[in-house]
N, C-alpha and C positions, 0 to 999 in steps of 0.2 A: 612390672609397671609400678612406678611412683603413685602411691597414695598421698604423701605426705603436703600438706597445703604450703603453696606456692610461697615463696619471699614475696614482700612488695614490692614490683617492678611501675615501669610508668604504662597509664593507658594502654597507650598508641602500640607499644611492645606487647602486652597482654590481647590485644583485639589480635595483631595479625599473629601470636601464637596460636590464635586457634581459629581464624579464617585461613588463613595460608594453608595446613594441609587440606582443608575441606575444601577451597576452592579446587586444590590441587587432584584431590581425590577426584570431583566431580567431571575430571577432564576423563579420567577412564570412562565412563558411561556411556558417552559417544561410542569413542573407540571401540570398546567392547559390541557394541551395535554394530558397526562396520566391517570389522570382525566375524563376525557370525553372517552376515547378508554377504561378504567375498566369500566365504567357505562353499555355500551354498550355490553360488553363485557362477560357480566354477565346475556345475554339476549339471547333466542334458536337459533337465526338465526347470524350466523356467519358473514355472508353479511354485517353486520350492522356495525362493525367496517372498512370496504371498503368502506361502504355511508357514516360514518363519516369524515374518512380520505379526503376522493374524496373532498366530501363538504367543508371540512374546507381549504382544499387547495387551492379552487376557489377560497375563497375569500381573501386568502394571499395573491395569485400573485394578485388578482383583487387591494388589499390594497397597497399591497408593490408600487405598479407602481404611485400611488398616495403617496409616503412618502415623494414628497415634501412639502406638505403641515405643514408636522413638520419639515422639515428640512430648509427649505427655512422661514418658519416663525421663527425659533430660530437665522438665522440671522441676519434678520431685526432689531427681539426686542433685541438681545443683543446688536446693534451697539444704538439703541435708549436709554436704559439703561445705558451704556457707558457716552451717551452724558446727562445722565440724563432729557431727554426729555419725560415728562409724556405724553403729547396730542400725541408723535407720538406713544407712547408705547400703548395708545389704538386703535390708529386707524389703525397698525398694527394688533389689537386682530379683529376688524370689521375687515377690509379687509380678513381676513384670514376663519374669520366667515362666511361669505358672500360665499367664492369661495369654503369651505367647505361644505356647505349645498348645493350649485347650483351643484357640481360634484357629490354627495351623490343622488339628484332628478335625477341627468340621468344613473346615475346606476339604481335606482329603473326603470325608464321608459325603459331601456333597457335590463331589468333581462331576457327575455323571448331568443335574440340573445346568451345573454353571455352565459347561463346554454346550451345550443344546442351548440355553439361554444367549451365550456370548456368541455360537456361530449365528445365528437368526438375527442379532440386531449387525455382523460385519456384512451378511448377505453375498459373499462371495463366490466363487467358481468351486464347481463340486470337486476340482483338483486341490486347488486351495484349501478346502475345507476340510479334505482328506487327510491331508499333509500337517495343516493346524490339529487335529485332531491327536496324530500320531505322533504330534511335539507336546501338545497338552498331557496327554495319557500315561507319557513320561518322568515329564518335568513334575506333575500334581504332587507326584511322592515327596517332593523337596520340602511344601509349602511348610513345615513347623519351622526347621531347619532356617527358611527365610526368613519371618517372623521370630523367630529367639535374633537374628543376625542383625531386627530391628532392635529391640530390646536391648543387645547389648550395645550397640553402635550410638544409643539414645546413654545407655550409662557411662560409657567413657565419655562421652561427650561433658555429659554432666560432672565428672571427676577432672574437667577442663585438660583432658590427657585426649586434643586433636592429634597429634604426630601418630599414636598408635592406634587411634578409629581412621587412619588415613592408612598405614600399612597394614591394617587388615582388612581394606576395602580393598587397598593394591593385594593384598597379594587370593582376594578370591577372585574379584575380576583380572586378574592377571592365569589366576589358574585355568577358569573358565576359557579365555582365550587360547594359551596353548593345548587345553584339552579335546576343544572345538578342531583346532588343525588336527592332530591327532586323530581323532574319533572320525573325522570328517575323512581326511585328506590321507591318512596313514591306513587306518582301518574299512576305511569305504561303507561307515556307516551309516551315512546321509544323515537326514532329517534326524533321525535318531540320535545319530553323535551328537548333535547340536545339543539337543533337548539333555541327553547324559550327562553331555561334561558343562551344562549350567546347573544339574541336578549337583553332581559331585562335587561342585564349585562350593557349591551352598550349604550341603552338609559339611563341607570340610572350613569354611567358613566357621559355621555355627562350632564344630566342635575346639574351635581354636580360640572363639570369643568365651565359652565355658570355662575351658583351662584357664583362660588369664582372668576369669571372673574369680575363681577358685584362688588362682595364685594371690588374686589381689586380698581378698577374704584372710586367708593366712595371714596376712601382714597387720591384718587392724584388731586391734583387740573384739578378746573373747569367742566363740567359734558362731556359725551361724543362726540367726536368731527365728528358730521355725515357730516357738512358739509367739512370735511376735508379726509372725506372717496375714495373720487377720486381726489386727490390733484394734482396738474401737475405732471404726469413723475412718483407717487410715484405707483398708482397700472398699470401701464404701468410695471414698474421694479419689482413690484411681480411677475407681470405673467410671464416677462421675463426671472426671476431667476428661477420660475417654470418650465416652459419650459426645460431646459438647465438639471434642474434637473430630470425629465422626461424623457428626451433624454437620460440622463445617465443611470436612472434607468431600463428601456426597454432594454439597451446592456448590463449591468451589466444579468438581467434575460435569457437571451439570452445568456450571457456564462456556465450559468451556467444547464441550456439546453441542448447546444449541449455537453455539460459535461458528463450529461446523455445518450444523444442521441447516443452519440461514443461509451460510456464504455455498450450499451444495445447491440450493435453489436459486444461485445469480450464473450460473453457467458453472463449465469443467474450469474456464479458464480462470474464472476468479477463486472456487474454490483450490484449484493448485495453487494460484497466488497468496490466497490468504493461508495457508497449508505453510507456505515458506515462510512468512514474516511471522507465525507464529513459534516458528523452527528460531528464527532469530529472537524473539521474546524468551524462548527456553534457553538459548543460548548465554543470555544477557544473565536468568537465571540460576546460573553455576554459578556466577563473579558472583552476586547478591546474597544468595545463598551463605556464604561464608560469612558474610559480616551477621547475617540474619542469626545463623547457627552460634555466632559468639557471644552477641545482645543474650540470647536463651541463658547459657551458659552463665552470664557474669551477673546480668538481672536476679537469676536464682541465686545463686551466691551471696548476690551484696542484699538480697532478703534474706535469705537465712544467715547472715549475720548482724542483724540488723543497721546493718549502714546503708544508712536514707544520699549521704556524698558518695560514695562507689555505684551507686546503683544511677545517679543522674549521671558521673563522670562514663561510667559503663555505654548510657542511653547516647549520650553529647559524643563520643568516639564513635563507636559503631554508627552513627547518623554522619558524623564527619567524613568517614572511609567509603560506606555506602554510598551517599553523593557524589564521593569524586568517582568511584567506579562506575556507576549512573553516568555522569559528564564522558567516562571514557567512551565508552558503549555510545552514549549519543553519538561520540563525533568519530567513532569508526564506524558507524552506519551511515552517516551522513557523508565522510569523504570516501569509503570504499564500497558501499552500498549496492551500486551497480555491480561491481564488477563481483561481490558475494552473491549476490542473486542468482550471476549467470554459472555458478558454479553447483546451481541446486537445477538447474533445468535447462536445455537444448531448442526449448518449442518459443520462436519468438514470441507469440502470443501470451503467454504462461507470464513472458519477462519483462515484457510490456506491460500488463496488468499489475505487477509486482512492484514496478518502476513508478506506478500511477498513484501504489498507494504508500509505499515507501515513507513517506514523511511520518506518516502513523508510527513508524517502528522507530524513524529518529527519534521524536518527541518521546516514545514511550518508559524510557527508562528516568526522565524525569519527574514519572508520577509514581510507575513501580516501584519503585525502590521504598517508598514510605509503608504500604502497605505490608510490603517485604520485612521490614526494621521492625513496626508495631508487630505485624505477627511472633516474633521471636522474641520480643520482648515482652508481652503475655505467655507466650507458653513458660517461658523463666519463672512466671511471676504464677503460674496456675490458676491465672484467671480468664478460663476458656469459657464462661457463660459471655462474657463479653465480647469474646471472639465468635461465636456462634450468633449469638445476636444483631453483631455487624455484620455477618458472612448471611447472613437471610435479610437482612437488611439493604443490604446493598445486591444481593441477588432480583430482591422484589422489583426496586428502581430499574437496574439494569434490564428487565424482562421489558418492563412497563416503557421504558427510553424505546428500546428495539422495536416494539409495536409503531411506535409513533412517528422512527424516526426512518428507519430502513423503507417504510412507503415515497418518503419524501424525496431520503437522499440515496438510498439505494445500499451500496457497500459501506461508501462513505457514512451513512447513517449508523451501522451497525459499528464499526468501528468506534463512535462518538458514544454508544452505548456501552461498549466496554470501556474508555476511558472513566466513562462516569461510573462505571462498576468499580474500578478498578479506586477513583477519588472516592466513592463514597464508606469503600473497607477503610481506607486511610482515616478519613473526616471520623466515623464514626468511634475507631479507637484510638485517635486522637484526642476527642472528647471524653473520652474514657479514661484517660492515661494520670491523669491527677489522681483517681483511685487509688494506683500503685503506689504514687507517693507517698501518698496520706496513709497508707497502713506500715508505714516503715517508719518507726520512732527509736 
């Protein structure tokens, strides 16, 4: 892997170097999902696709809530990159290393709480939960394994080297995949293969982002800087951008909860509908995601080199590309819409409710995407107090809209409560966002 800092190319070339494999990357995710639910799926006991599901869900949210660890480490190293600072660009990859494996050992030592915790809030069939259990009890060994796979995937990112956190995402969910058939379909290991070969996925993931962490290390002057691994203030400010990041990330998951929570008390029929269009919101998610992940990336950079013009030209491209992918996404929900819908469900009633609220999901990625943009453009910048601030901010409003508004308008209400969740994360680090500037001289 190239360490060496980039020539100057234009924008517009620099943005989709490193959205294009990340969008690209984020297309396995699915796949890999659908993947593992056919394996299964093709097995006597029906159950088996509800203990996959279940299982893999635990450990999303269990993952998701620790996504600081890519996220907060791609700010660091990209303002270290910026500054062209080698010693600190590894001792970023230790620090990150370190608090990736310690959070990874107390998942493991605490799997026995989480899997009791997490079957009691899914509430499912004692088949299901059996079957979840015995994909849990498997998979838990992975969890450092995952957690370094953040870790590292947050520092290439920051080394603005997308093409190779792209082929090492392809080629662990690639592994995962064919291991799944294998283990599944070859070995007749059921539920188990499943759970194995995402275990083995993950370890062999993790130990390929080490070596090229190593290989990379070699190439920059001087040898690894351990004793500079708890430098004043410097892992005080990791944990602290963690935190903040955490903080965000618990209330982001939590709106998206009581999302659920609300639309399970308007019937079966509007919760599977709303269950879809927020399948379509995730979807929209992937495309966004990339321009999101490059703002991070370039925002650090043009901080840690003090350039106040790279850092606006960085903000004004990724908001230029963003939009138009927003625009796309509108208007392929809006002209195919229908006929996506009927491709997630068979029960007219399900498709009909879908159909009712559907304009929701057109309109939507003309407000997402702002929130989208600002959030990666703070994590670049490691100013996550302002992100946590918005993200409980706009959480409070949104509770407080849903109270007022879901009595009145029903679905339709609640949906207007996320919109204004959704505007008020944007509004409020938008009013923020002069901050970034004014410390870049």
């Amino acid at each position: 892997m190239s360490t060496s800092f980039p020539a100057t190319v234009g924008p517009h070339r620099r943005i989709w170097r490193l959205a294009g494999p990340i969008i690209f990357s984020n297309v396995t995710v699915p796949l890999l999902g659908a993947v593992d639910t056919a394996v299964v799926g093709h097995l006597p006991d029906p159950a088996l696709i509800g203990g996959v599901a279940v299982g893999a869900t635990i450990f999303t949210f269990t993952y998701w809530a620790f996504g600081f660890l890519r996220m907060g480490t791609t700010g660091f190293v990209s303002q270290a990159f910026g500054a062209r600072d080698e010693m600190e660009l590894k001792a970023v990859a230790l620090r990150a290393l370190l608090l990736a494996l310690g959070i990874g050992a107390a998942i493991v030592a605490l799997q026995a709480p989480i899997l009791m915790l997490s079957l009691r809030l899914f509430e499912a069939s004692t088949a299901v939960e059996s079957y979840a259990g015995t994909y849990f009890v498997v998979r838990i060994w992975g969890a450092p394994a995952a957690l370094v796979n953040y870790a590292v995937l947050g520092w290439l990112l920051g080394v603005q080297n997308a093409r190779l956190a792209f082929l090492t995402q392809l080629f662990m969910n690639g592994l995962n995949m064919a291991l799944a058939l294998l283990f599944v379909m070859g070995f007749g290991w059921g539920i188990r293969g499943v759970a194995t070969a995402t275990l083995t996925a993950e370890i062999a993931g993790a130990a390929l982002g080490l070596w090229l962490l190593w290989r990379s290390g070699k190439r920059m002057t001087g040898g690894w800087p351990w004793a500079r691994l708890n430098a004043p203030g410097r892992m005080a400010a990791l944990l602290k951008v963690n935190l903040d990041i955490l903080i965000r990330t618990v209330c982001l998951m939590f709106a998206f909860a009581y999302f659920t929570a609300q639309s399970a008390g308007m019937g079966d029929a509007v919760l599977a509908a709303n269950a879809i269009l927020q399948h379509l919101q995730a979807i929209m998610a992937y495309g966004l995601d990339g321009f999101a992940h490059a703002a991070e990336t370039l925002v650090g950079a043009a901080i840690g080199a003090r350039d106040r013009a790279g850092l606006r030209a960085a903000v004004r491209t990724a908001s230029v590309w963003g939009f138009a992918t927003a625009v796309l996404f509108a208007a392929l929900y809006a002209l195919a819409g229908t006929v996506i819908l009927g491709l997630f469900t068979e029960h007219e009633e399900v498709r009909a409710a879908a159909r009712d609220f559907l304009p929701w999901a057109i309109a939507s990625p003309f407000l997402s995407v702002w929130p989208f943009l600002l959030d990666g453009i703070f994590i670049g910048a490691t100013r996550t107090a302002e992100m946590r601030n918005g993200m409980v901010i706009a959480l409070a409003l949104y509770l407080g809209a849903a109270s007022l508004l879901i009595p009145l308008w029903g679905n339709d209400g609640l949906w207007a409560a996320f919109f204004l969740f959704m505007a008020a994360r944007a509004a409020t680090l938008g009013w923020w966002y002069p901050r970034i500037t004014a410390a870049v001289r």
